[in-house]
C-alpha positions in Angstrom: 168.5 34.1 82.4 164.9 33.3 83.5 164.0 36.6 84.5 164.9 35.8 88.5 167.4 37.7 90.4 170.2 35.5 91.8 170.8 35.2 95.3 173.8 37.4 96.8 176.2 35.4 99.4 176.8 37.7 102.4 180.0 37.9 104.0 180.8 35.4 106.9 181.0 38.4 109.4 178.3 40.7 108.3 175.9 37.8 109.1 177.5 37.4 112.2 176.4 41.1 113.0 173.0 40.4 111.1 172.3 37.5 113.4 172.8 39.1 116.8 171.0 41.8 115.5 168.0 39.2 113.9 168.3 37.1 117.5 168.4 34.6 115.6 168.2 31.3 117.4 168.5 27.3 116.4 165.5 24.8 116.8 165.6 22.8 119.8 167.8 19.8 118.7 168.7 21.2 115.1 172.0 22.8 113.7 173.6 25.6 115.2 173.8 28.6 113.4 177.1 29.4 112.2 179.5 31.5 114.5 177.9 34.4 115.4 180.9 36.0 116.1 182.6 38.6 118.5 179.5 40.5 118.6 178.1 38.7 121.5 180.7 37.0 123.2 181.4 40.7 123.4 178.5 41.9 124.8 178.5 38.8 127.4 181.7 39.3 128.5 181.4 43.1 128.6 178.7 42.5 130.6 179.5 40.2 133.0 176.8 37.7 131.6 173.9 40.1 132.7 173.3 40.2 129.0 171.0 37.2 128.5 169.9 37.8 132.1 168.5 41.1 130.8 165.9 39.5 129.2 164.8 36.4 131.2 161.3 38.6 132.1 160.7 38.6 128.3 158.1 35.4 127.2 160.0 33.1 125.2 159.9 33.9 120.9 157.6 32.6 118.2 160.1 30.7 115.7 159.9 30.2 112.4 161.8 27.2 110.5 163.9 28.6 107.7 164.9 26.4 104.7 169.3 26.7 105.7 169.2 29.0 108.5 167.7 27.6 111.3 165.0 29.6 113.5 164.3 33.1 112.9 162.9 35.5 115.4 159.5 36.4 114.4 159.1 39.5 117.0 162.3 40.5 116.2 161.2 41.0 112.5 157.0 41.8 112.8 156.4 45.2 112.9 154.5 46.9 115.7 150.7 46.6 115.0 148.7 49.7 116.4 145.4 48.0 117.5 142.3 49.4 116.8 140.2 49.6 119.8 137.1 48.0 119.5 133.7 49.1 119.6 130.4 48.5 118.3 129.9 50.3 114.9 127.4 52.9 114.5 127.7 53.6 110.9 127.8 56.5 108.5 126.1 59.7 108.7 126.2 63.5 108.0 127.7 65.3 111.0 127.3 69.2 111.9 129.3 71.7 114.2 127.9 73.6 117.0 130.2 76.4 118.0 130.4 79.8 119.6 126.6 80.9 119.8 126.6 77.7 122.7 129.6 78.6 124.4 129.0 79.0 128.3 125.6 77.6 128.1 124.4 74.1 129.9 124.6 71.2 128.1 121.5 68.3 128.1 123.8 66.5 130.6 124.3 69.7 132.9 127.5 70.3 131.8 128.6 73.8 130.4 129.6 73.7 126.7 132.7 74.3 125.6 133.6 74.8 122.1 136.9 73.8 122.3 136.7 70.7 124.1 136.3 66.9 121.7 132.0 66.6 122.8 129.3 66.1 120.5 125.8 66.1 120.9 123.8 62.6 119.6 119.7 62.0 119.5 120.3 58.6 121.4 123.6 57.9 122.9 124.3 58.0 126.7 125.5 60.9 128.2 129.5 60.0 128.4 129.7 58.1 125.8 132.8 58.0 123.6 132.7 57.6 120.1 135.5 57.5 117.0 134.2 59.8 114.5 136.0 59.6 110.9 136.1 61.9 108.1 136.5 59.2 105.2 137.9 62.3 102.7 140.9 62.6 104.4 141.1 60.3 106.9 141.3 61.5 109.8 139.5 60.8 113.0 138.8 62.0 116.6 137.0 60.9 119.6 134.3 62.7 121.1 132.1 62.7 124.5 129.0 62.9 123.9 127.3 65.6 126.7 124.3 66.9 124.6 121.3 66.1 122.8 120.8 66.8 119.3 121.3 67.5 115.9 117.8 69.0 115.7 118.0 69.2 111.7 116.7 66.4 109.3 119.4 64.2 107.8 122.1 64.8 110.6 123.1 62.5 113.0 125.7 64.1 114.8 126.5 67.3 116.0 130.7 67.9 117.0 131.7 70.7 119.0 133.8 73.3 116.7 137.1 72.0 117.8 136.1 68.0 116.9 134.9 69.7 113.9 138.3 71.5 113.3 140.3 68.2 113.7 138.3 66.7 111.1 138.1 69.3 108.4 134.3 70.0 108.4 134.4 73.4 109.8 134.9 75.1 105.9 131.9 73.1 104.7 129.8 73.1 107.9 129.0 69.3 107.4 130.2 66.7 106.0 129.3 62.7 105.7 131.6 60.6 108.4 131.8 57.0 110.0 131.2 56.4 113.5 132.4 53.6 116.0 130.8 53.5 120.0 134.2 52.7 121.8 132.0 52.1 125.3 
């Protein structure tokens, strides 16, 4: 043996099941797949034939050409994909918490601050502006508004209410180095 595993034949009638699960379909003018079976005769005639008709307002698949199947389904078999929203990126820096000592008092913007709420405070941004921050130690990330001016201390370029702080893990340390992406 060459070190390859052999292929398995599946039974006639668990690829029947496979294939209404798969959707799988046959290119325009090629060779049908063979008999998919009971499963969706079934499901038409259980139906009434409102089972294809369920799906007309769906846009028409992507195929792919298989070797001795046929077409396959690609959006029956891509996974989701979370999209990343865009933005402009803003780059890495040290970010700061401001907490409790603020609490209740106005904000650059005119706004009271609250500790708990996702704000931050940045030196140039525009009042309102949101922004992904991300903690690249563990991961995790949070979007702020930014409703203040500030940090006022060398070397920190952002300054995250306690509970954006919280959320990211920098409250322990009081700072900590993070990336930042201007969403709009």
């Amino acid at each position: 043996m060459d070190g390859t595993r052999p292929y398995r034949r599946i039974p006639a009638r668990k690829l029947a099941g496979l294939a209404a699960a798969l959707m799988l379909t046959a290119p325009a003018g090629g060779p049908a797949l063979a008999d998919t079976g009971p499963a969706v005769t079934a499901a038409s005639a259980a139906t009434g034939g409102e089972f294809e008709a369920s799906f007309a307002h769906l846009p028409a698949p992507r195929t792919l050409a298989a070797p001795s199947v046929g077409a396959v389904d690609i959006a029956a078999i891509d996974p989701p994909v979370e999209v990343e929203p865009a933005g402009k990126p803003l780059g890495a820096g040290v970010a700061s918490y401001y907490g409790r000592r603020f609490a209740g008092r106005p904000t650059a913007s005119g706004e009271i601050f609250d500790p708990g709420l996702m704000t931050a405070a940045h030196r140039t941004l525009p009042f309102g502006s949101r922004v992904k921050v991300t903690n690249p130690r563990n991961g995790k990330s949070v979007v702020v508004r930014i409703n203040d001016r500030g940090p006022f201390h060398k070397g920190r370029t952002i300054d995250l209410s306690r509970a954006a702080a919280g959320e990211l893990g920098l409250v322990r340390r009081g700072h900590g180095r993070v990336e930042m992406l201007l969403l709009d």
